[in-house]
SEKE-46329 format. One record per residue: residue number from 1; residue in one letter; y, z, x of N, C-alpha, C, O, CB in turn. Coordinates in steps of 0.02 Angstrom, whole numbers, padded with zeros to 5 digits. Each point is the difference from the previous one (the first is absolute). Glycine has a CB too. Layout:
N
<NUM, A, <Y, Z, X>, <Y, Z, X>, <Y, Z, X>, <Y, Z, X>, <Y, Z, X>>
...
END
This chain:
137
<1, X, <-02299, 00633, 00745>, <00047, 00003, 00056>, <00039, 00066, 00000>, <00051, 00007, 00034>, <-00042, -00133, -00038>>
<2, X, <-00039, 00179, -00039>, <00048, 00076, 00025>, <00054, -00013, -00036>, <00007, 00055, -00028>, <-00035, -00027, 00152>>
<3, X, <00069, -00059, -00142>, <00078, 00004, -00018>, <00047, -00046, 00029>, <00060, -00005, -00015>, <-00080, 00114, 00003>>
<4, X, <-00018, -00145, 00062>, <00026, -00056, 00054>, <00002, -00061, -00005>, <-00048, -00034, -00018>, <00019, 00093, 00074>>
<5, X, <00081, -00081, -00043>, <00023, -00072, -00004>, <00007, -00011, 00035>, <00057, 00014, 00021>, <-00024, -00027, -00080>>
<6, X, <-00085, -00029, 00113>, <00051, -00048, 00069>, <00030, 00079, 00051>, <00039, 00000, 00047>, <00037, -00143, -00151>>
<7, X, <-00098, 00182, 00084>, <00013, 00051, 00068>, <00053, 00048, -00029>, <00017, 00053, 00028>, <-00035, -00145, 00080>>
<8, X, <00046, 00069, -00170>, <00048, 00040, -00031>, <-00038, 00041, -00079>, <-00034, -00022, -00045>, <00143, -00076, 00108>>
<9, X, <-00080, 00166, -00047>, <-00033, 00041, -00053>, <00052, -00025, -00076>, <00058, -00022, 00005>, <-00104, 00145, 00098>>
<10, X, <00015, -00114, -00158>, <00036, -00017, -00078>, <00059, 00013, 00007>, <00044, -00042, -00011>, <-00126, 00069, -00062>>
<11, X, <00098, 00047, 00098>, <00077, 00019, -00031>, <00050, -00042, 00044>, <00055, -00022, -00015>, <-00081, 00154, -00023>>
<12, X, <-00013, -00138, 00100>, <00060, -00043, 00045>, <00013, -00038, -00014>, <00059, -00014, 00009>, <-00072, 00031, 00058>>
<13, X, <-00037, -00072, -00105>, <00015, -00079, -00023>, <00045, 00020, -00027>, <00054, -00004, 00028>, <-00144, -00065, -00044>>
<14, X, <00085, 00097, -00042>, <00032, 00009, -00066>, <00079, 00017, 00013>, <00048, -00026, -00028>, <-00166, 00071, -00027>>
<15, X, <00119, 00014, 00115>, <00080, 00001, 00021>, <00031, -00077, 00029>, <00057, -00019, -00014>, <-00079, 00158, 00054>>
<16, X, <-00016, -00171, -00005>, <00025, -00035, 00025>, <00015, -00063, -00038>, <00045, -00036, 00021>, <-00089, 00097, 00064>>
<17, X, <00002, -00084, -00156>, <00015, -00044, -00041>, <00053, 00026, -00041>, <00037, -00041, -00029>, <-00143, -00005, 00036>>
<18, X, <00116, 00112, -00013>, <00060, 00033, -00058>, <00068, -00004, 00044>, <00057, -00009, -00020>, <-00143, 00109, -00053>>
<19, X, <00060, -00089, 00141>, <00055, 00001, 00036>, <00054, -00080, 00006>, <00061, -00002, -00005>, <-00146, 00108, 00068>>
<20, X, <00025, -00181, -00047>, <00028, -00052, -00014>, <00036, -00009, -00055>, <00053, -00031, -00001>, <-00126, 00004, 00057>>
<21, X, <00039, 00060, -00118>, <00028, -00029, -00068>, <00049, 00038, 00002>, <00052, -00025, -00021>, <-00141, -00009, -00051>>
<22, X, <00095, 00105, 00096>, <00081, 00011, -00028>, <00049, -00035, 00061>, <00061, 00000, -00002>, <-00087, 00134, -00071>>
<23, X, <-00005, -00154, 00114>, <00057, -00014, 00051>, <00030, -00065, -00014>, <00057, -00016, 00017>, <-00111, 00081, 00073>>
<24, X, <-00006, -00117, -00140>, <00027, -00045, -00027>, <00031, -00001, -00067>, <00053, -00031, -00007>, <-00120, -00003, 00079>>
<25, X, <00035, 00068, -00129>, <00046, 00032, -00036>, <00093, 00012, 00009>, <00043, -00034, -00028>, <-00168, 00076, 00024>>
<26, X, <00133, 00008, 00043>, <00079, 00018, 00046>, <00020, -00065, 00014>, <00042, -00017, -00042>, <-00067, 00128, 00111>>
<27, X, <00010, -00168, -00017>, <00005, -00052, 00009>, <00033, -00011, -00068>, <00057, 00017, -00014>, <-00147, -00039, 00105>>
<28, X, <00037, -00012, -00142>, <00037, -00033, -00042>, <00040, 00029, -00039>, <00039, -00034, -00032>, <-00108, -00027, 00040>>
<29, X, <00068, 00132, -00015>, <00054, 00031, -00044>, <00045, 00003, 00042>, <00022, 00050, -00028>, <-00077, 00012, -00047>>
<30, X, <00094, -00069, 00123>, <00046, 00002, 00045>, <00039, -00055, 00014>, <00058, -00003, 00022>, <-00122, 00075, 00014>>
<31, X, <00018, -00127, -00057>, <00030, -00078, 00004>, <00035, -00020, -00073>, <00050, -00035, -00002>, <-00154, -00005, 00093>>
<32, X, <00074, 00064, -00143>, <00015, 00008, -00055>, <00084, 00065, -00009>, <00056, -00001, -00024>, <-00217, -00042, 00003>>
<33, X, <00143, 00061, 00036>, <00078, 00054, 00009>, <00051, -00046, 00041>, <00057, -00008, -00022>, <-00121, 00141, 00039>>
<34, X, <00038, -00168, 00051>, <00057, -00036, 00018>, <00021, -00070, -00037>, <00053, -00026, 00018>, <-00083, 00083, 00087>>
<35, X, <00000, -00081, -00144>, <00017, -00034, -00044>, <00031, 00015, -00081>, <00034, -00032, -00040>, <-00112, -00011, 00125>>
<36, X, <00052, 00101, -00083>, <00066, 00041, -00043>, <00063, 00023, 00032>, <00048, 00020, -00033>, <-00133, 00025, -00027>>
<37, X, <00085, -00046, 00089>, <00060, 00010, 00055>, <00048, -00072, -00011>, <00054, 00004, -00029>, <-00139, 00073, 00134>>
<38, X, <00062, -00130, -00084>, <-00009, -00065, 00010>, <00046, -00029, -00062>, <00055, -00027, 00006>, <-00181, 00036, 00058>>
<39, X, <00091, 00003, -00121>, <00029, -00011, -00056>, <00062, 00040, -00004>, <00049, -00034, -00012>, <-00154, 00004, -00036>>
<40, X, <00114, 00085, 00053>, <00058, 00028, -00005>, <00044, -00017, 00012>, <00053, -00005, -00032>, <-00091, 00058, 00036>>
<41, X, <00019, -00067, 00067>, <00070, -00036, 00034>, <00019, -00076, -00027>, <00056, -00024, 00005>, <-00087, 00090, 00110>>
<42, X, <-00013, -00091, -00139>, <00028, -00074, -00058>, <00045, 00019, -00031>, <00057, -00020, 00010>, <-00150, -00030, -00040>>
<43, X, <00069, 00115, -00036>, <00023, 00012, -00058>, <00092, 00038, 00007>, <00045, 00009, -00041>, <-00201, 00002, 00001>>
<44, X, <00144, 00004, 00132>, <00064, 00063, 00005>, <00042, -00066, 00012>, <00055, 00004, -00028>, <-00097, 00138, 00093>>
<45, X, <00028, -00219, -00022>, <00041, -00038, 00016>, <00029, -00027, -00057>, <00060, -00015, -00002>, <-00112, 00001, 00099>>
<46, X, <00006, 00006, -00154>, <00013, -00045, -00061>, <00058, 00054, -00049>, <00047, -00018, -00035>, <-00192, -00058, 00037>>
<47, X, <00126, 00129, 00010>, <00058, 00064, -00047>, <00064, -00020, 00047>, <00049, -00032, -00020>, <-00139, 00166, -00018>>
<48, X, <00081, -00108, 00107>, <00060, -00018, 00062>, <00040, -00088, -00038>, <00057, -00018, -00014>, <-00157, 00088, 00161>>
<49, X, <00053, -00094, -00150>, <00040, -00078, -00003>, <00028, -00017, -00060>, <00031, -00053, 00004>, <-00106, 00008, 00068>>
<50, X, <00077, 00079, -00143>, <-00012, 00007, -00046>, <00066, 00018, -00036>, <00035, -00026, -00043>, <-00151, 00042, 00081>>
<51, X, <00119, 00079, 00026>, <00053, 00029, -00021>, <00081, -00019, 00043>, <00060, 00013, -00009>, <-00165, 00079, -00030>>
<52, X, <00071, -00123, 00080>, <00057, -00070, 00044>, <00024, -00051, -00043>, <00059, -00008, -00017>, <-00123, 00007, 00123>>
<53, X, <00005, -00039, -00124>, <00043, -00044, -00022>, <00026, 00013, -00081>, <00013, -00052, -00030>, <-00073, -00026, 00123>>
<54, X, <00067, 00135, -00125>, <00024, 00044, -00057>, <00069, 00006, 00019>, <00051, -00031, -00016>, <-00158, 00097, -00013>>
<55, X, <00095, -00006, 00076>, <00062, 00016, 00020>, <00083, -00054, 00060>, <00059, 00005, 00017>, <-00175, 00112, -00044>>
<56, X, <00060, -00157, 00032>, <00056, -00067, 00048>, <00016, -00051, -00049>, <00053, -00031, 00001>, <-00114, 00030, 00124>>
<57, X, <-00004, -00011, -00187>, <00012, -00044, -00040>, <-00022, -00081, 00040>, <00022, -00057, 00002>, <00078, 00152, -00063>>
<58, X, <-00146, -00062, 00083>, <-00041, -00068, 00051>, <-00059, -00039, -00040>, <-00056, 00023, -00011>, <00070, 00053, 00131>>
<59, X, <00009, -00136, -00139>, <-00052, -00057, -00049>, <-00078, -00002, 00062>, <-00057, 00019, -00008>, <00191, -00131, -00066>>
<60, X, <-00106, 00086, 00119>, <-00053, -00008, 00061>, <-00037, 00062, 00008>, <-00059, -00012, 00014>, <00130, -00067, 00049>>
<61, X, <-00061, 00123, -00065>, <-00035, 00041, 00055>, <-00040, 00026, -00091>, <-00059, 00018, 00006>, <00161, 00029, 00157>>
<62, X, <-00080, -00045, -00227>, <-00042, 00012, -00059>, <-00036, -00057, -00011>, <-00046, 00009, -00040>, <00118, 00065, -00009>>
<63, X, <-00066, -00131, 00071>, <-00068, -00054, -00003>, <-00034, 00029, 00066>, <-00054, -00029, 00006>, <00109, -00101, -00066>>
<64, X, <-00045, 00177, 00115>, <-00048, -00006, 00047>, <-00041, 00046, -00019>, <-00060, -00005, 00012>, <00120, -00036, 00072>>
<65, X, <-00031, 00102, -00124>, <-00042, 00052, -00048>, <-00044, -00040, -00039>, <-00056, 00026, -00003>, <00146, 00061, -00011>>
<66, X, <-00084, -00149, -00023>, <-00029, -00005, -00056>, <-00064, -00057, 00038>, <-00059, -00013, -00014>, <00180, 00043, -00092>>
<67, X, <-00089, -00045, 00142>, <-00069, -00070, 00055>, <-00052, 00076, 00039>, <-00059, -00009, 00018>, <00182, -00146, 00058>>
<68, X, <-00091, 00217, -00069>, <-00053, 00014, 00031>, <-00057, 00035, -00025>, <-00054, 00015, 00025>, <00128, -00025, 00045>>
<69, X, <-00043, 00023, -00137>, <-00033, 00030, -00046>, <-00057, -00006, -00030>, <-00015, 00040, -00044>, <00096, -00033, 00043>>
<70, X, <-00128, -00064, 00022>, <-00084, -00021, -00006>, <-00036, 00005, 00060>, <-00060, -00008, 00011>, <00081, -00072, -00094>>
<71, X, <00025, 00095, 00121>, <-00033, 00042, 00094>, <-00036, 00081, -00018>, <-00056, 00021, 00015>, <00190, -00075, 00079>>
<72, X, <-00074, 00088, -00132>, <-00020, 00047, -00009>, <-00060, 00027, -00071>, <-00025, 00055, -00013>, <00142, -00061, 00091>>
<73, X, <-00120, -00048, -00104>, <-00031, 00016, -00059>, <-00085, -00043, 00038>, <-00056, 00013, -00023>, <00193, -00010, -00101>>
<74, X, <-00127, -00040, 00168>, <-00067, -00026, 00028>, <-00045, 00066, 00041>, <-00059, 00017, -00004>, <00124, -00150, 00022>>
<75, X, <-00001, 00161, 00025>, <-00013, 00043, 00041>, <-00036, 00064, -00037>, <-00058, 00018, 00008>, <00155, -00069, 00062>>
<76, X, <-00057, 00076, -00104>, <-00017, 00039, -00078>, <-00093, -00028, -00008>, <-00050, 00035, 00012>, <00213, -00051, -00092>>
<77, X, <-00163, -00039, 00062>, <-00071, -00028, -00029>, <-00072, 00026, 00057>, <-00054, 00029, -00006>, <00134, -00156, -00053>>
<78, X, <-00041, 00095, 00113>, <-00034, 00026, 00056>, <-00027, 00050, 00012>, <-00059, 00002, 00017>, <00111, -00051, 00009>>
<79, X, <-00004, 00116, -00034>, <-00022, 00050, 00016>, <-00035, 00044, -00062>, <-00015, 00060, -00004>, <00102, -00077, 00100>>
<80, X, <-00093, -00024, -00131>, <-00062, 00017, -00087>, <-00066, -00008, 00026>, <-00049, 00038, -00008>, <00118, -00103, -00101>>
<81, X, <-00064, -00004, 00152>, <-00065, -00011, 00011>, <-00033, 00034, 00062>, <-00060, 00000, 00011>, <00086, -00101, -00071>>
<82, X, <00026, 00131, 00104>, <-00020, 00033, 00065>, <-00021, 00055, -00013>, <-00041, 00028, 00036>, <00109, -00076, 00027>>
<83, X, <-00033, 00084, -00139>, <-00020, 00061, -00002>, <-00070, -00001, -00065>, <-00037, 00047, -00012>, <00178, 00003, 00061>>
<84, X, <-00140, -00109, -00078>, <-00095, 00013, -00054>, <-00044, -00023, 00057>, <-00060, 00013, -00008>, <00081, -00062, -00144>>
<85, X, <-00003, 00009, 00223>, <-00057, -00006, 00014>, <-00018, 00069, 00051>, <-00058, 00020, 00007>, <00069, -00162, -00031>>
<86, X, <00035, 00166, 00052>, <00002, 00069, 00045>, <-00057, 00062, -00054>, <-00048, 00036, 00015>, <00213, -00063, 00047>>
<87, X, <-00134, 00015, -00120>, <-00027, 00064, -00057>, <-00078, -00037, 00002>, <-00046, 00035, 00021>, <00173, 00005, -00125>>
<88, X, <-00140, -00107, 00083>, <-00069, -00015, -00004>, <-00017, 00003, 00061>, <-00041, 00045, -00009>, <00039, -00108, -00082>>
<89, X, <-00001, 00052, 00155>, <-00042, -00016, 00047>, <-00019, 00064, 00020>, <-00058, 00016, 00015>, <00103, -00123, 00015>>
<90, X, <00012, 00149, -00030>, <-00010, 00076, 00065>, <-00034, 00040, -00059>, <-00053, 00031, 00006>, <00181, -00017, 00096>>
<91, X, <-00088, -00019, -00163>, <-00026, 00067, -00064>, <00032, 00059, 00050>, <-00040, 00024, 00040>, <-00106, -00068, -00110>>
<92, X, <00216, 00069, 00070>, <00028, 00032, 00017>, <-00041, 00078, -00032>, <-00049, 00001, -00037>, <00155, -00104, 00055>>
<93, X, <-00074, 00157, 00007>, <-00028, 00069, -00003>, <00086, 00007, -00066>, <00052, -00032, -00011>, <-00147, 00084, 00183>>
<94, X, <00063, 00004, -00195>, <00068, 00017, -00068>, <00066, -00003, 00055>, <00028, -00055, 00004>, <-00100, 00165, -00110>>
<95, X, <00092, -00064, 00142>, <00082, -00012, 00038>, <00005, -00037, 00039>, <00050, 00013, 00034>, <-00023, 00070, -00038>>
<96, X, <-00065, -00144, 00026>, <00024, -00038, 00018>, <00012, -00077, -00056>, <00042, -00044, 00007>, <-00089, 00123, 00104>>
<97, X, <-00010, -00072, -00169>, <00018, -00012, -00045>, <00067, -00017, -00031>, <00023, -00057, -00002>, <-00111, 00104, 00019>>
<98, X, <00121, 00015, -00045>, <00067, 00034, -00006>, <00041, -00043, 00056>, <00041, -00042, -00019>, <-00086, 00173, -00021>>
<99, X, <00034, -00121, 00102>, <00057, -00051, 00027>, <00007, -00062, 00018>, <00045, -00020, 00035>, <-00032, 00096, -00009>>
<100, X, <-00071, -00118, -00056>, <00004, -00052, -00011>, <00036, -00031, -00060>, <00037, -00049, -00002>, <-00124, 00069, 00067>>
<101, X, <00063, 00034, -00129>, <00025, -00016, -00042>, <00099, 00031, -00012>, <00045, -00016, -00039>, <-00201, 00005, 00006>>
<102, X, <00152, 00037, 00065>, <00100, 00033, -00013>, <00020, -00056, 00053>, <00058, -00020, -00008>, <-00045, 00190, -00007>>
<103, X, <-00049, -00203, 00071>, <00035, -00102, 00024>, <00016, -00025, -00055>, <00051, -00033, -00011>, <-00128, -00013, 00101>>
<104, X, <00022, 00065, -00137>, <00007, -00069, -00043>, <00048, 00024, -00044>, <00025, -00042, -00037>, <-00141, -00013, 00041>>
<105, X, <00134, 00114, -00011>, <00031, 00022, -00058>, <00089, -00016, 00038>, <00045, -00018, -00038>, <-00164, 00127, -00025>>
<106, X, <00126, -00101, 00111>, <00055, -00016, 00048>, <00030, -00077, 00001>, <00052, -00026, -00021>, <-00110, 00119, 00091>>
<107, X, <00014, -00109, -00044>, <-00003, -00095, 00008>, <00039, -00019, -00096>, <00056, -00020, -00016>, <-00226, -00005, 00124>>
<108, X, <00128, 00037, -00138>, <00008, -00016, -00084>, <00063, 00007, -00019>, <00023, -00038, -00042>, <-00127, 00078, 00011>>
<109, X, <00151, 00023, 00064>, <00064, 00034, -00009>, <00044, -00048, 00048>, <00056, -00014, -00021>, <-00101, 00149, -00006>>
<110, X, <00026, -00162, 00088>, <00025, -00029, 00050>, <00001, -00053, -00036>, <00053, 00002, -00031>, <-00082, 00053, 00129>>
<111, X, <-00006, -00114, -00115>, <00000, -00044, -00047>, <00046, -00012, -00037>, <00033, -00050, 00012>, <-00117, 00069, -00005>>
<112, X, <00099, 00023, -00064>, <00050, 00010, -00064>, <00044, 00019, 00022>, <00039, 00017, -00044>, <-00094, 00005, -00032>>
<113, X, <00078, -00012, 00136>, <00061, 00031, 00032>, <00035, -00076, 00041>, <00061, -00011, 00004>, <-00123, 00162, 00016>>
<114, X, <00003, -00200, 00010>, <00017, -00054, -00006>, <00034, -00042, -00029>, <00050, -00031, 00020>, <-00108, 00062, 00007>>
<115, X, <00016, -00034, -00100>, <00021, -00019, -00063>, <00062, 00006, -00026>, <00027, -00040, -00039>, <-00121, 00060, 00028>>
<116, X, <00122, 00043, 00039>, <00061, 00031, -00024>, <00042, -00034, 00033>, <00047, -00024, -00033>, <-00080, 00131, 00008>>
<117, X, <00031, -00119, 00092>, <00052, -00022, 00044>, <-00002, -00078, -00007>, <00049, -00030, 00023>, <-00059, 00136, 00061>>
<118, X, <-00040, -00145, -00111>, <00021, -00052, -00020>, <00025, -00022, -00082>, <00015, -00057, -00017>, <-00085, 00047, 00123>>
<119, X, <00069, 00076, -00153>, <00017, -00023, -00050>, <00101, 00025, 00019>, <00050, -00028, -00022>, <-00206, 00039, -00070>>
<120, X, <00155, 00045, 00137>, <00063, -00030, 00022>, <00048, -00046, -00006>, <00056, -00007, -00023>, <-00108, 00043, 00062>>
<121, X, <-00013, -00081, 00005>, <00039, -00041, 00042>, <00007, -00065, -00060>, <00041, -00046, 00000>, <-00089, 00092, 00142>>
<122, X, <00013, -00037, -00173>, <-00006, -00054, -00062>, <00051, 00016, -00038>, <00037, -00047, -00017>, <-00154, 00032, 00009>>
<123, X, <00130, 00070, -00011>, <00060, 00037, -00022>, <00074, -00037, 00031>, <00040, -00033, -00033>, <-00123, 00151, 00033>>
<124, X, <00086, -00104, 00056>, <00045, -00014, 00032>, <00007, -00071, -00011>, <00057, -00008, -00022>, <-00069, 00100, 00093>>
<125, X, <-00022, -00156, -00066>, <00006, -00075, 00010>, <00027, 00003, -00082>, <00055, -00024, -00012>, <-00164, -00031, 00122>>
<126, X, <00071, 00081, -00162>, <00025, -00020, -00058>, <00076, 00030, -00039>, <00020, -00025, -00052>, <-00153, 00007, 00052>>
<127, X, <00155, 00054, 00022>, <00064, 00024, -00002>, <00037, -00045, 00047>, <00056, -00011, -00024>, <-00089, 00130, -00006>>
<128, X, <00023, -00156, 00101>, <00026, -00031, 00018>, <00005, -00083, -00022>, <00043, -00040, 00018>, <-00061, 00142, 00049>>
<129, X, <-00038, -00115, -00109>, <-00016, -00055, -00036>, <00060, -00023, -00042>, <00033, -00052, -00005>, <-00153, 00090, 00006>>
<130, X, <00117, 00057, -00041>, <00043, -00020, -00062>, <00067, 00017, 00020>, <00040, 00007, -00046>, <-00126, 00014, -00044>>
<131, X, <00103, -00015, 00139>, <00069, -00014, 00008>, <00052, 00082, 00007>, <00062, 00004, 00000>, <-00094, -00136, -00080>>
<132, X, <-00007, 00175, 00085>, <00038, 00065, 00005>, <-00026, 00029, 00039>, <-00049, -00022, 00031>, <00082, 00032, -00121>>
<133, X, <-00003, 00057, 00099>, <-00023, 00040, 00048>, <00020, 00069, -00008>, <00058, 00000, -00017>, <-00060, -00094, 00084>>
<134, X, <-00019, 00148, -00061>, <-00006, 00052, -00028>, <00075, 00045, 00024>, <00022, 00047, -00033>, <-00170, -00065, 00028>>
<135, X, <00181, -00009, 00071>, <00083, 00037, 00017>, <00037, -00034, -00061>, <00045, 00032, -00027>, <-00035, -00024, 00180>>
<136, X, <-00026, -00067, -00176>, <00053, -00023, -00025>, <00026, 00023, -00076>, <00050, -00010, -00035>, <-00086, -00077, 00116>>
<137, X, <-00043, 00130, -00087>, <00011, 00045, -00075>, <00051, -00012, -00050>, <00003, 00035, -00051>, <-00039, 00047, 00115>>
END
């Protein structure tokens, strides 16, 4: 057949299948970024709610830190698996590689930054447990 496929010469296929895959590729690395995004904004509400109820000395609003705190560690889980199956399915090129992997290196930091704002808040209930409070020095 000359080089022809169905009326289309090799290199054209070939652009036009490289062209799908990166366009789906982008796709999913793009959906993956807005869900790093996504998480952030958990982890910024849970620091926000954190360093509220610290500074007001609010029991409620540090149990709402500490109830929401397996949202974000699910969410976290989630996006482990969005990003080994993105790396296995596509087999990224090296820099896009790289920015799949500095999500994950982000997300991981976003996570423990979580963590932080609910050991806070755990902080906070158990000083209020025991009966003091840190003005009263």
């Amino acid at each position: 057949m000359d080089g022809q496929w169905h009326g289309l010469n090799g290199s054209r296929l070939q652009s036009m299948v490289e062209g799908h895959t990166a366009r789906s590729f982008d796709g999913a690395l793009s959906s993956l970024h807005v869900h790093v995004i996504e998480i952030g904004g958990l982890v910024l509400d849970q620091v926000r709610e954190a360093s509220r109820a610290y500074t007001e000395w609010d029991a409620q609003c540090a149990e709402g830190v500490i109830e929401r705190e397996p949202a974000v560690n699910a969410y976290d889980a989630r996006l482990g698996e969005e990003q080994l199956t993105l790396i296995a399915r596509r087999q990224p090129v090296a820099s896009d590689l790289k920015a799949v992997i500095a999500m994950s290196r982000a997300v991981a930091e976003l996570e423990r930054i979580g963590d932080h704002a609910r050991n806070l808040a755990r902080h906070l209930l158990s000083i209020r447990t025991a009966g003091t409070h840190p003005a009263a020095g």
